[in-house]
Wavefront OBJ file of the C-alpha trace (Angstrom):
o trace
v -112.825 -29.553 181.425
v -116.111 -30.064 179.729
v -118.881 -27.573 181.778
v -121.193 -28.734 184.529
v -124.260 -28.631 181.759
v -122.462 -30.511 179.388
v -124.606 -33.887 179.133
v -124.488 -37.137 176.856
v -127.506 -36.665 174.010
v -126.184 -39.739 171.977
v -129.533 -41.481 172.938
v -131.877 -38.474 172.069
v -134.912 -39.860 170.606
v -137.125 -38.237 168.597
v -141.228 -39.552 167.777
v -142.452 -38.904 164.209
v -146.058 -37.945 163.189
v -147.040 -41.804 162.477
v -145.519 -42.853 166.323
v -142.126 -44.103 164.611
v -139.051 -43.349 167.122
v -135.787 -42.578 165.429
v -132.854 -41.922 167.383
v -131.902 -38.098 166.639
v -128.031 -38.892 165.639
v -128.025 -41.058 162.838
v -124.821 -42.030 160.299
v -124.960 -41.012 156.374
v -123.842 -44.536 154.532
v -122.707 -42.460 151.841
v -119.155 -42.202 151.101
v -117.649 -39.042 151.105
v -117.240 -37.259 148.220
v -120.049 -38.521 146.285
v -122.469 -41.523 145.408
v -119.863 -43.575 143.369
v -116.962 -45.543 144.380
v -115.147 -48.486 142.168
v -115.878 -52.010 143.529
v -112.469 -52.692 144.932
v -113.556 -50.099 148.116
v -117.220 -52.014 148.761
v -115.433 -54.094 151.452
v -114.424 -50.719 152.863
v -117.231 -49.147 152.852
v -119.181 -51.852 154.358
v -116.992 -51.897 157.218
v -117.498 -48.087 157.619
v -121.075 -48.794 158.102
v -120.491 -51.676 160.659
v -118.061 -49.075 162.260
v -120.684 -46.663 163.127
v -122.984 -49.411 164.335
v -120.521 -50.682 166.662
v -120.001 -47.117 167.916
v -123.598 -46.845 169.093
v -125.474 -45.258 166.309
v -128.888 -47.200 164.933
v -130.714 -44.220 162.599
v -128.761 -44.913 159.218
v -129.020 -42.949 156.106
v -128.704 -44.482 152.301
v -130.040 -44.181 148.992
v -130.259 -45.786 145.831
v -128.061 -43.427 144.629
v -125.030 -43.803 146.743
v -124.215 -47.083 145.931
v -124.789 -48.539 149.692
v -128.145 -49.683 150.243
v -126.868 -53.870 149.506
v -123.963 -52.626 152.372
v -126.524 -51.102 155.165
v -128.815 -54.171 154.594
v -125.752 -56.534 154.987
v -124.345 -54.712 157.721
v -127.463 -54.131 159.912
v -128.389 -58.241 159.545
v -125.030 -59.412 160.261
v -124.865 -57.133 163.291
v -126.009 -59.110 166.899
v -128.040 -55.948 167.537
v -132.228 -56.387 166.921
v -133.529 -55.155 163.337
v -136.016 -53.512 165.556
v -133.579 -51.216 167.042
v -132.748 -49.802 163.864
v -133.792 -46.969 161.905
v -132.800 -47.438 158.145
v -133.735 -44.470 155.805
v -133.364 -44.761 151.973
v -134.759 -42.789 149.146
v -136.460 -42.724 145.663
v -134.014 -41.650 143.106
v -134.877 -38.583 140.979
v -134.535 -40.611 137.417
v -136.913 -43.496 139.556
v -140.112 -41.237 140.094
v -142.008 -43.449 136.891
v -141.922 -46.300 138.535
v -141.866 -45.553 142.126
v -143.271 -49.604 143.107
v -140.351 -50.769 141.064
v -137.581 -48.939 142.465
v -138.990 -49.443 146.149
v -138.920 -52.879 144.956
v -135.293 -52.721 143.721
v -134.288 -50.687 147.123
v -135.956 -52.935 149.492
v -134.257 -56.488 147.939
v -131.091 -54.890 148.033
v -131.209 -54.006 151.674
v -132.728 -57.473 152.305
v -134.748 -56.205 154.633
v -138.065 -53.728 154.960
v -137.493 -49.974 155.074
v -138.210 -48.194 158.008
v -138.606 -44.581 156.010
v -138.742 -44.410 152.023
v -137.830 -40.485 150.922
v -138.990 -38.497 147.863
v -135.039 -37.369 147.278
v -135.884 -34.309 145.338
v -138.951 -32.960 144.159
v -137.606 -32.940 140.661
v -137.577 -35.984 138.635
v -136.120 -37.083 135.099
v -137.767 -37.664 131.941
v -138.126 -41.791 131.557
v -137.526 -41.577 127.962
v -134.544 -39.204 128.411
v -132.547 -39.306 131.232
v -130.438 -36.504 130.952
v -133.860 -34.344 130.388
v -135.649 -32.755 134.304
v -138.840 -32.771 134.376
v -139.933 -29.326 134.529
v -142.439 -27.396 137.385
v -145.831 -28.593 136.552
v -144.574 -31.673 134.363
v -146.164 -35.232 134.520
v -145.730 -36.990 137.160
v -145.266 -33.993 139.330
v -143.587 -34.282 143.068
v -147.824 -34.472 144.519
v -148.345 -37.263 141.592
v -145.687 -39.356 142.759
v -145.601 -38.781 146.744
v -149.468 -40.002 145.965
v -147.822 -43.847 145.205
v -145.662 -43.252 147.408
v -148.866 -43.229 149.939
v -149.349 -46.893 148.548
v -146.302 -48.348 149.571
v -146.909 -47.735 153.121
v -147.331 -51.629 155.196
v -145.348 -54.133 156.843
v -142.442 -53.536 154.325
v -142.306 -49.253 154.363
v -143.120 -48.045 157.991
v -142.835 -44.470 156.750
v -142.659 -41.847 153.928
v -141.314 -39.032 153.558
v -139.489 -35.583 151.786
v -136.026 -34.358 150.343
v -135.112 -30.938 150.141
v -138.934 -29.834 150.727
v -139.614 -26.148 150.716
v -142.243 -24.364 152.922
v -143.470 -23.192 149.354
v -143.209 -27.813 147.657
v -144.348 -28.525 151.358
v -147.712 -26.236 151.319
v -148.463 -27.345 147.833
v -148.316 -31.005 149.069
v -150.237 -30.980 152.212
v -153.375 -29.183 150.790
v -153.422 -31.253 148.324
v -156.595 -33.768 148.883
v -155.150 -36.846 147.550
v -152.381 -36.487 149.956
v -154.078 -38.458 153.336
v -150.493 -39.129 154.886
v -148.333 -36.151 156.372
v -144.822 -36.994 155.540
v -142.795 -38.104 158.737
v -140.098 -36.231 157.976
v -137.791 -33.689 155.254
v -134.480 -34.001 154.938
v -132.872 -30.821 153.653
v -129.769 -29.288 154.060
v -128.689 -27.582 156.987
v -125.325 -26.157 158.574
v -124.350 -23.055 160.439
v -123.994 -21.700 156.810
v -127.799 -22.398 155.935
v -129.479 -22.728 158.834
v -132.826 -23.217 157.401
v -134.438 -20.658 160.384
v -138.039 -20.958 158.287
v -137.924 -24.250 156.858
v -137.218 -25.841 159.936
v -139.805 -24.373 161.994
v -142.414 -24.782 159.482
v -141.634 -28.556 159.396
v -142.079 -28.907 163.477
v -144.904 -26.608 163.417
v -146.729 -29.195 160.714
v -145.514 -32.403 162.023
v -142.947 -33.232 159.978
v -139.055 -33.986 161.090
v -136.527 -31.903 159.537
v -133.695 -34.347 158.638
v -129.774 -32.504 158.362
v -127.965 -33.859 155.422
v -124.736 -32.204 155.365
v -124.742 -30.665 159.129
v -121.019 -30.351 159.192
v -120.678 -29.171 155.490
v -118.597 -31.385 154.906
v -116.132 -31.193 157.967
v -112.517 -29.576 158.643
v -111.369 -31.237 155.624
v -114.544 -30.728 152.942
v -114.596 -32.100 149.665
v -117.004 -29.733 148.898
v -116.092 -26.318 150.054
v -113.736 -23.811 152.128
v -114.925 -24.676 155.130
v -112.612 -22.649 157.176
v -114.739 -20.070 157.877
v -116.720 -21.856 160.200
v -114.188 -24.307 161.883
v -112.128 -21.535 162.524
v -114.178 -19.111 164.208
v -114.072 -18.085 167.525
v -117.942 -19.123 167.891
v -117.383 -22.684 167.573
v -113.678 -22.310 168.741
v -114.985 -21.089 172.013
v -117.879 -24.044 172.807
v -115.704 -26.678 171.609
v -113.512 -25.254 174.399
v -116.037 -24.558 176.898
v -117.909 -28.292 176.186
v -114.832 -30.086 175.760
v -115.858 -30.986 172.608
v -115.166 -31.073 168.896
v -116.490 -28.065 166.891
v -118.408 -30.387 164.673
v -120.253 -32.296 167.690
v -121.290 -28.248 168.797
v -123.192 -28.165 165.567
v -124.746 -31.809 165.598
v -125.697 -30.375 169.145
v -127.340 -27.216 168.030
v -129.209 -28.994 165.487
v -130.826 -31.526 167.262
v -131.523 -28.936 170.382
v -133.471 -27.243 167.110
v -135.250 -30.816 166.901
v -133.367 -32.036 163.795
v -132.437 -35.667 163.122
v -128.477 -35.338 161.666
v -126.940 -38.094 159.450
v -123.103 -36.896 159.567
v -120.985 -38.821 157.627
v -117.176 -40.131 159.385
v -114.818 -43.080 158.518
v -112.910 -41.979 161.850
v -113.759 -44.329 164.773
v -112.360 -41.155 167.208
v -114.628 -38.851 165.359
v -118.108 -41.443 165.463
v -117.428 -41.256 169.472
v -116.725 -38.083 169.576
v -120.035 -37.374 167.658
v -121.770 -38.928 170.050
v -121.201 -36.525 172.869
v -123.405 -34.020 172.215
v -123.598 -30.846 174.877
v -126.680 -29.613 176.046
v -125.861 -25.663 174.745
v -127.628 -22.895 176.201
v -130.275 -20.483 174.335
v -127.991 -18.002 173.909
v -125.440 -19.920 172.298
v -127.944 -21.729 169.785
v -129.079 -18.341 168.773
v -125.707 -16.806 168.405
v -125.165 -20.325 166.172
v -128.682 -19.754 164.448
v -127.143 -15.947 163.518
v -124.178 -16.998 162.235
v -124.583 -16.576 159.089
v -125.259 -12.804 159.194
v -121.421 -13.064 160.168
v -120.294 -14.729 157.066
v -122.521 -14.850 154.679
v -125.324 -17.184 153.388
v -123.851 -20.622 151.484
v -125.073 -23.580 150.248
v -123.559 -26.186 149.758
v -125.234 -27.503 146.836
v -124.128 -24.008 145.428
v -120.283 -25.311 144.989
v -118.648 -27.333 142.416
v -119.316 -30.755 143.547
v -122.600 -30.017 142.616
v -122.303 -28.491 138.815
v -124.009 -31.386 137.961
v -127.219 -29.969 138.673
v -127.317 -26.084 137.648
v -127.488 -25.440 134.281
v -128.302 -22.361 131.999
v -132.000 -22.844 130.879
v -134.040 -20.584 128.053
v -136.293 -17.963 129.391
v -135.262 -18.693 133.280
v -133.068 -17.905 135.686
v -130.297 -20.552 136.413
v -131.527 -23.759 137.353
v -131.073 -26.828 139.515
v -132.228 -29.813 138.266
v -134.386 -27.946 136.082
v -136.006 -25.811 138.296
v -135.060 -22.518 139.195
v -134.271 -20.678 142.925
v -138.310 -19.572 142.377
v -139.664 -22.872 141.329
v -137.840 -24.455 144.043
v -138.971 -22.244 146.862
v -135.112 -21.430 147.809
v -135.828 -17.260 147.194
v -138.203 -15.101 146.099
v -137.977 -13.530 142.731
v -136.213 -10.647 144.577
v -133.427 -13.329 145.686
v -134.165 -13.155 149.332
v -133.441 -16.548 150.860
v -136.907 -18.424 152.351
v -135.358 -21.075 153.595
l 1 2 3 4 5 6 7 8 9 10 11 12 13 14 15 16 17 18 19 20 21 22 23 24 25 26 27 28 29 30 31 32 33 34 35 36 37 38 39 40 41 42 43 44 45 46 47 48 49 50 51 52 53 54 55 56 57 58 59 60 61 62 63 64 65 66 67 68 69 70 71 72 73 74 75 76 77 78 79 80 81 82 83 84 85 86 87 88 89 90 91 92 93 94 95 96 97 98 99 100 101 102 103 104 105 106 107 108 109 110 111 112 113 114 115 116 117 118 119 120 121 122 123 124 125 126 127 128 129 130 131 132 133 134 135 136 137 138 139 140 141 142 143 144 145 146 147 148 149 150 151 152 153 154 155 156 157 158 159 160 161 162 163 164 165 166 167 168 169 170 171 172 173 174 175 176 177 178 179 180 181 182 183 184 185 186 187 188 189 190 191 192 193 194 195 196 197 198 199 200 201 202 203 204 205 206 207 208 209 210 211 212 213 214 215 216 217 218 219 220 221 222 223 224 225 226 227 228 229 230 231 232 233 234 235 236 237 238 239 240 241 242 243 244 245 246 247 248 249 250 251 252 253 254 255 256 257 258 259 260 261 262 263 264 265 266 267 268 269 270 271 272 273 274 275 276 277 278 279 280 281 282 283 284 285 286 287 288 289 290 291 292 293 294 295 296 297 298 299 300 301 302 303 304 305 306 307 308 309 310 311 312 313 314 315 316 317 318 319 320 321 322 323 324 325 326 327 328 329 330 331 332 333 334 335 336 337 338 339 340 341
């Protein structure tokens, strides 16, 4: 039997810096596994998305990059509910950041329909005249350069603007900046009981911007990404999913948004979208015992496992990098590889 303080948080709203109001428990439109799927599946995948608007949720992730920005616009306009009611989120792709106009362009005619809050995915770009080539810390146009036209896109067409996998060390270096006259309204980062992000996301509340969980469940029982065992199978989140009547995934979605955090899980389940959706109001002692998880188990990211080799590579004269930049550059540790985050 769920307990007497267990109550429904589907309908949390949160307010943004700019007066926006986004409704904390948003779906990720991006199918799992990756950003790439063959065209036979697109009629899938689209009904995924109408799925989880039919199951109550109106905040809905996407990016150019995962292949399902044509499928959110399609499936949020075909759906009786008011565009009004919806909060779509998409971002500028890393190999986009030279012609940020153009690809908000490209991003905003495939949805069909304006964008409620346009993301800087990474602070890292790509070289225009070679793709495969990051642009290094420092290198023309850097992350300020380009969230500076991103500043221009703001109107009846892009409500909002705002981060990707910001650091407090990215985040300082943008908001002194005096070109920069809009705060973003929010950062989407990772975060899971794994990585809880217990400076990152304070710094973001403290400064007015809305941390963002990508990942919260890191990547569920059954990850494509990682051994997520150790987590699903402790007696921590064993014990509240008991106690709430709950799923041990909706006891994390709860814990982050009672930490303020807009989450975009991902689920093709129509059992596990409702079940998503009941968040329990968890007591202060059991977010912190979440929150100190990781001193259990150990630190992990998930962008440290194989799914995303892509991006580390072994680079001259630094340490190994992500994307180009290294744990330093990016503000993940200090150069004595203590976590900041």
């Amino acid at each position: 039997m769920a307990s007497s303080n267990a109550t429904l948080q589907g309908a949390t709203i949160f307010e943004l810096n700019n007066g926006q109001k986004v409704p904390a428990l948003g779906f990720g439109a991006m199918k799992k596994g990756g950003g790439t799927f063959p065209p036979s599946e697109r009629t899938h995948v689209k009904s995924l998305i109408t799925q989880a608007i039919n199951a109550g949720y109106r905040t809905i992730d996407t990016s150019r990059i995962y292949l399902t920005e044509d499928l959110v616009g399609a499936a949020v306009l075909e759906s009786p509910i008011p565009r009004e009611e919806f909060t779509i989120i998409t971002k500028l792709a890393p190999s986009d950041v030279t012609d940020v106009r153009g690809a908000f362009e490209r991003s905003r005619a495939l949805l069909g329909t304006y964008i409620d809050i346009y993301i800087m995915h990474w602070p890292q770009g790509y070289n225009k005249d070679d793709p495969s080539r990051p642009l290094w810390p420092g290198e023309s146009p850097t992350y300020i350069e380009v969230y500076k036209q991103m500043q221009e896109l703001i109107g009846p067409e892009c409500r909002g603007i705002g981060v990707g996998n910001f650091t407090i060390r990215t985040l300082e270096s943008l908001l002194r900046d005096p070109g920069v006259f809009v705060r973003p309204v929010v950062n989407e980062i990772e975060i899971q009981p794994r990585n809880p992000n217990l400076r990152l996301v304070p710094y973001c509340l403290e400064n007015g911007i809305r941390p963002i969980a990508w990942g919260p469940l890191a990547g569920g029982i059954s990850s494509q990404y990682t051994n997520t065992t150790s987590i699903y199978n402790d007696p921590l989140f064993t014990s509240l999913s008991s106690k709430y009547d709950i799923s041990a995934g909706t006891v994390i979605l709860s814990w982050l948004v009672q930490r303020g955090v807009i989450v975009v899980p991902h689920s093709s389940s129509p059992v596990r979208l409702a079940q998503n959706r009941q968040l329990a109001k968890l007591t202060g002692d059991e977010v912190e015992r979440i929150n100190s998880f990781h001193e259990k188990v150990g630190k992990q990211r998930v962008t440290d496992e194989a799914f995303f080799d892509f991006g580390w590579k072994e680079t001259p004269g630094k340490r190994r990098t992500f994307m180009g930049w290294d744990v330093v550059d990016l503000g993940w540790e200090d150069e004595e590889g203590n976590w900041l985050t």
